[in-house]
NUMAR-256334 format. One line per 5 residues: number of its first residue (from 1); for each residue y, z, x of C-alpha. Coordinates in steps of 0.1 Angstrom, whole numbers. Each point is the difference from the previous one (the first is absolute). Layout:
% NUMAR-256334
NUM) Y,Z,X ~ ...;
This chain:
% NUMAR-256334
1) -441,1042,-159 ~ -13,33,1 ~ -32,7,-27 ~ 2,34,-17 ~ -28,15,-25;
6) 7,35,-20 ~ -33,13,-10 ~ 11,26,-28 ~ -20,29,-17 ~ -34,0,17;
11) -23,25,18 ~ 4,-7,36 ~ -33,9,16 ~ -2,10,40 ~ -27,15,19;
16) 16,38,-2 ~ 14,2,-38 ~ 10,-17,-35 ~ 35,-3,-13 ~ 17,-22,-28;
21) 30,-16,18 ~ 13,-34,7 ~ -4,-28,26 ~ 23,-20,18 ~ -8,-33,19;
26) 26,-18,17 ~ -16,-32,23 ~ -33,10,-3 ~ 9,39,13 ~ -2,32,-16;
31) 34,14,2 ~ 4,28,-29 ~ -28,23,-15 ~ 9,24,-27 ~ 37,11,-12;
36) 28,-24,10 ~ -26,-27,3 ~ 13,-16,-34 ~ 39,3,14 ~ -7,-18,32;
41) -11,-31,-17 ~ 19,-33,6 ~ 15,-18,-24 ~ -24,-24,-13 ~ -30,19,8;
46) -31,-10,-15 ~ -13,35,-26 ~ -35,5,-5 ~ -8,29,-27 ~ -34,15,15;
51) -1,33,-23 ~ -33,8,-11 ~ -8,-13,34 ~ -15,6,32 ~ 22,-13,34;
56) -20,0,36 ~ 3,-14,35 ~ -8,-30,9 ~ -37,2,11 ~ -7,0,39;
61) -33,-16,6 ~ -3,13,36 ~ -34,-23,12 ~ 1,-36,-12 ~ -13,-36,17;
66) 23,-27,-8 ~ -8,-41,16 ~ -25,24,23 ~ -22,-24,22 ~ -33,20,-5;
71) -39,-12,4 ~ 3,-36,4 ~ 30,-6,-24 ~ 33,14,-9 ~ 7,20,-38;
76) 9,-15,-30 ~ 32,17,-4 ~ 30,-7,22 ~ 30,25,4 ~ 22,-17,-27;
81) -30,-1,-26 ~ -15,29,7 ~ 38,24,0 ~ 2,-21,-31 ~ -31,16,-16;
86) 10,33,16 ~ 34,-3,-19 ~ -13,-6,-31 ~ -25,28,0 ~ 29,23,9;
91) -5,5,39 ~ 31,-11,18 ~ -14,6,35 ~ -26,-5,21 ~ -12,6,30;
96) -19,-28,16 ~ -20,-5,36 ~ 8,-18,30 ~ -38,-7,18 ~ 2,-14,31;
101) -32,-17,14 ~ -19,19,24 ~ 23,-13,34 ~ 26,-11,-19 ~ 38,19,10;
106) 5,24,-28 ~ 37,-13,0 ~ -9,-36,-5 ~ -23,10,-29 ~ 34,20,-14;
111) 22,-28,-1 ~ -29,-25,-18 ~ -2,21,-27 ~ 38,13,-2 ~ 3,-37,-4;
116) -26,-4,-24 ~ 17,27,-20 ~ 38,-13,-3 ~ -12,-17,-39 ~ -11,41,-13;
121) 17,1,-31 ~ -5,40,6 ~ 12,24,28 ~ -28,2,26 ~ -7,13,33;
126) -32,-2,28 ~ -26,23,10 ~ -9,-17,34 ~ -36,0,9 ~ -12,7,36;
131) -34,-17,4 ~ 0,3,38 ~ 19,20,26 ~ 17,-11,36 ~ 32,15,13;
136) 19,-28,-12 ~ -15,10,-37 ~ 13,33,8 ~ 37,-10,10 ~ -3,-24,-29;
141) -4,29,-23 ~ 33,17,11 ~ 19,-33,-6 ~ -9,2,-40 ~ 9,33,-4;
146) 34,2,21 ~ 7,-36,-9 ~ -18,-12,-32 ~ 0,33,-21 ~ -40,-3,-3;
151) -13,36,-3 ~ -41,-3,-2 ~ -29,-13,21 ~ -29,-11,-19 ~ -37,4,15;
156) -26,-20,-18 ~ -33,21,13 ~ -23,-29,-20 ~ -2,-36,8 ~ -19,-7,28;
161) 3,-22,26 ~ 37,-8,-16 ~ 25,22,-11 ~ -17,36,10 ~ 9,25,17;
166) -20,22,31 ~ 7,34,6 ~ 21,-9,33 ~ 25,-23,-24 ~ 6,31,-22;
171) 3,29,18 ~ 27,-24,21 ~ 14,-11,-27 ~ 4,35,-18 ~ 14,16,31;
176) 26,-29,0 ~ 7,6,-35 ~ 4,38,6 ~ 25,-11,26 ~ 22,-23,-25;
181) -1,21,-30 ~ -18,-27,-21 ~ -29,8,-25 ~ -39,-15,15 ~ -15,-12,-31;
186) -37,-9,-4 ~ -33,-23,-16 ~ -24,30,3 ~ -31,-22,0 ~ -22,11,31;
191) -6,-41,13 ~ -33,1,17 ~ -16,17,-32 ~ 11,-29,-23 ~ -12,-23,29;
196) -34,12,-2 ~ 0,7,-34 ~ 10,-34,-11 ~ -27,-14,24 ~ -29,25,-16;
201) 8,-9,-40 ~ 2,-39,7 ~ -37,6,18 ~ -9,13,-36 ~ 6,-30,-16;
206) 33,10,-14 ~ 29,-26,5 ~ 19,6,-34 ~ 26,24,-3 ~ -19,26,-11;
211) -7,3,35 ~ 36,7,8 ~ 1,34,-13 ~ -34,9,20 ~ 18,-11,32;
216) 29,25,0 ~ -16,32,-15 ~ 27,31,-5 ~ -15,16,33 ~ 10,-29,16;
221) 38,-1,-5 ~ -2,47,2 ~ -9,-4,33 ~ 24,-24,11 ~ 26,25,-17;
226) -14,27,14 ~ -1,-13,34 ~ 44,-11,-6 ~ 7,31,-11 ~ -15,17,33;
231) 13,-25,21 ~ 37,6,-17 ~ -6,38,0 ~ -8,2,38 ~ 31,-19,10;
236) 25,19,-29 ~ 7,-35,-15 ~ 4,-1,-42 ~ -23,-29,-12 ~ -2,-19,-36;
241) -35,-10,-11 ~ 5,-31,-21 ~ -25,-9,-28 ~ -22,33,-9 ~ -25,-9,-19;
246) -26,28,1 ~ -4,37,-8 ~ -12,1,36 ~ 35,-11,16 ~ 22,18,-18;
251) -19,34,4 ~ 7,-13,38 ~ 34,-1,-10 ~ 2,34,-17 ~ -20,21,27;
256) 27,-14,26 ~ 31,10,-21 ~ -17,33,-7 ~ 1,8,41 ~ 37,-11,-1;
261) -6,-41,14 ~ 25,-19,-15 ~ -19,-29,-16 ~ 4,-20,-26 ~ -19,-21,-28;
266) 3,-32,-19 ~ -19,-11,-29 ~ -2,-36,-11 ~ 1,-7,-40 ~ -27,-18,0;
271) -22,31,11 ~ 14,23,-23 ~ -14,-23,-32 ~ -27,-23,16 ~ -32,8,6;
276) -29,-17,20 ~ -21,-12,-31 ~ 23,-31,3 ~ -18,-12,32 ~ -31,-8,-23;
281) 14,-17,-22 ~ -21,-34,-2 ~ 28,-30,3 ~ 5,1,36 ~ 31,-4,-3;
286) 14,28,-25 ~ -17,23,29 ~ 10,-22,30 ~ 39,9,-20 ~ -5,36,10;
291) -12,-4,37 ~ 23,21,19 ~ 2,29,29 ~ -10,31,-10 ~ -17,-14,-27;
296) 2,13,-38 ~ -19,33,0 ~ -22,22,-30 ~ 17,17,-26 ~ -5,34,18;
301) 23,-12,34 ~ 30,-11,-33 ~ -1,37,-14 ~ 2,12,38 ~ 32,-22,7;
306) 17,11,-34 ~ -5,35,13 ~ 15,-8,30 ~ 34,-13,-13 ~ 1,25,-24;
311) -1,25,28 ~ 20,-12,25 ~ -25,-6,26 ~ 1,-43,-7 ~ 39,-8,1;
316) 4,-38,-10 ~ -15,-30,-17 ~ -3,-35,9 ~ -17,-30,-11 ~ -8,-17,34;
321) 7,-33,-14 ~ -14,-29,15 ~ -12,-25,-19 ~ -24,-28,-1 ~ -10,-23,-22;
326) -36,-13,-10 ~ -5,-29,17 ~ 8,22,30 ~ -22,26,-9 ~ -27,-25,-3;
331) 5,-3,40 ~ -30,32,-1 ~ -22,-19,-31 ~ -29,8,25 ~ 11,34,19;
336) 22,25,-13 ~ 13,7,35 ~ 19,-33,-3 ~ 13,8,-27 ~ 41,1,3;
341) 6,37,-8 ~ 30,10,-22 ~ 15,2,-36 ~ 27,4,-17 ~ 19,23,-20;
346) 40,0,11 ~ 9,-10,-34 ~ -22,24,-19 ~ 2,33,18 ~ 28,15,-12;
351) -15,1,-38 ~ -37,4,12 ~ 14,35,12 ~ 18,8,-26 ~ -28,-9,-27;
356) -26,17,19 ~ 21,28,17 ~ 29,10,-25 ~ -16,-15,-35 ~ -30,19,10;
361) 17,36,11 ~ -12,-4,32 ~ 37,-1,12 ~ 34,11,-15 ~ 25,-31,4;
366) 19,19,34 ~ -39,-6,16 ~ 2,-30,-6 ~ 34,-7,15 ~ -11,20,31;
371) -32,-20,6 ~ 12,-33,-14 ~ 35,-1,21 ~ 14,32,14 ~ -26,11,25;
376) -5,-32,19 ~ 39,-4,0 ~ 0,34,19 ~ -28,-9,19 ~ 7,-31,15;
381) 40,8,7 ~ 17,-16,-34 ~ 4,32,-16 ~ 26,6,-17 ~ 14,-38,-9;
């Protein structure tokens, strides 16, 4: 039986202009915007007056960690309760992470978590990790993008001895990407520093997460940017820096647009409005809660990161979602380095940006649109369902 809604009278918002027309839905598709929508309708088609109204896109949350196996356990959130959250909060699309273990066939590690996925109660699609390189990796990567659709590579550059990547594993790995078409993505944490760094505050005496934050200073995850973007500029490849979190990145960002390098920027929620005084807080675990990769910043590094999307030089937001709950948290009670790192925030991004981007005047509603939905649909290849 086909399902038709007529949204009637309201402003319908997109990332390039405003216009007061109406909506029609037909089995969950867009099929009619604007003059002759109201005369296509089926008969018996549900009518919902919006005037006075504002009608967006579905959200696109374009970095998220649904049922992801990660530091000794596996997140909260599942793909059916996490799209669910994602649905009510007004995304109705993510995309999500295939990781294979270091060794582990990149295609095997695609079909897991296509499996996992089949209960999303959202649209979805993979980013598929490359956390070490052979020439069957390499053939491997062809085989997504002619066969599976998948269009990005990520490269976690943080996480040692697990997930991270060397220098050989991404300037293979772009060059591959270069060949195929697809987008290289990438955690721009510089590894060894966070290593050492981790090693240096625990010999301080500081195992709470306050000592997160001292761990993975900005300079930190700018050089690990810095050193992507040189690697993607030598070889002519466009690359997608997920997760800025500091002044320091995105002026990395800025500089190489400036000289014509096409790169691109994404800016979680969560750093937009968060800043590091949570990591003191003194119930370990309210800060525990907030224990994720980049962590939450100072004030200053938000203002820089508003200015950023504002000027075109950050492109989308995401809420890396990946979510743990106390008792798991509690696994680093004596060293923040154990502690699982992630958050949340699928459900709540979507109105965190608008409250603190449009309510504030930091962004006209087409802003939002682009950064919530329409850039990483043109991005990552589902531009212009």
């Amino acid at each position: 039986m086909t399902q038709a809604l007529l949204i009637r009278g309201g402003t319908v918002v997109n990332a390039d202009r405003e216009q007061q027309a109406d909506v029609l839905c037909v089995d969950g598709r867009i099929v009619a915007v604007g003059e002759g929508a109201a005369a296509q309708a089926p008969a018996g088609a549900q009518t919902l007056d919006a005037s006075g109204q504002y009608v967006l896109p579905g959200g696109i949350d374009p970095h998220t960690h649904m049922q992801l196996p990660f530091m000794g356990t596996v997140t909260m959130d599942d793909f059916f309760t996490g799209t669910a959250a994602a649905l009510a909060g007004g995304t109705t699309s993510i995309i999500d992470f295939v990781i294979p273990d270091p060794q582990e066939p990149i295609l095997d590690a695609y079909r897991k978590w296509r499996g996992w996925a089949e209960k999303s109660a959202a649209d979805y699609s993979f980013h598929v990790a490359i956390t070490w390189w052979s020439e069957q990796v390499r053939a491997d990567m062809g085989t997504l993008v002619h066969d599976e659709g998948v269009n990005s590579f990520k490269h976690f550059m943080a996480y040692k001895n697990a997930i991270m990547c060397d220098d050989e594993t991404l300037v293979n790995s772009f060059k591959r990407a270069l060949e195929l078409g697809a987008m290289p993505t990438v955690h721009a944490e510089n590894g060894e520093l966070v290593y050492l760094l981790q090693q240096e505050v625990a010999k301080m005496g500081i195992t709470g997460p306050e000592g997160h934050p001292l761990s993975r200073p900005p300079m930190v995850e700018a050089e690990a940017a810095n050193r992507a973007i040189a690697i993607a500029d030598v070889l002519g490849v466009p690359i997608y820096v997920v997760h800025v979190s500091c002044m320091e990145s995105a002026d990395a960002i800025a500089r190489a647009r400036a000289r014509g390098q096409r790169v691109y920027g994404e800016v979680l929620a969560g750093h937009l409005l968060v800043d590091e005084s949570v990591y003191r807080d003194p119930d370990f675990a309210t800060a525990a809660a907030y224990v994720m990769s980049p962590p939450f910043r100072p004030k200053v590094h938000q203002e820089a990161l508003w200015r950023g999307l504002q000027s075109g030089q950050l492109h989308t937001t995401a809420t890396d979602h990946c979510t743990f709950c106390a008792a798991q948290k509690a696994m680093g009670q004596e060293n923040f380095a154990k502690i699982p790192n992630g958050t949340g925030g699928v459900e709540e991004r979507m109105a965190a940006i608008w409250d603190g981007g449009v309510n504030t005047g930091r962004l006209t509603p087409s802003e939002f649109v682009a950064i919530t939905s329409a850039n990483a649909a043109k991005l990552f290849n589902i531009y212009p369902r």
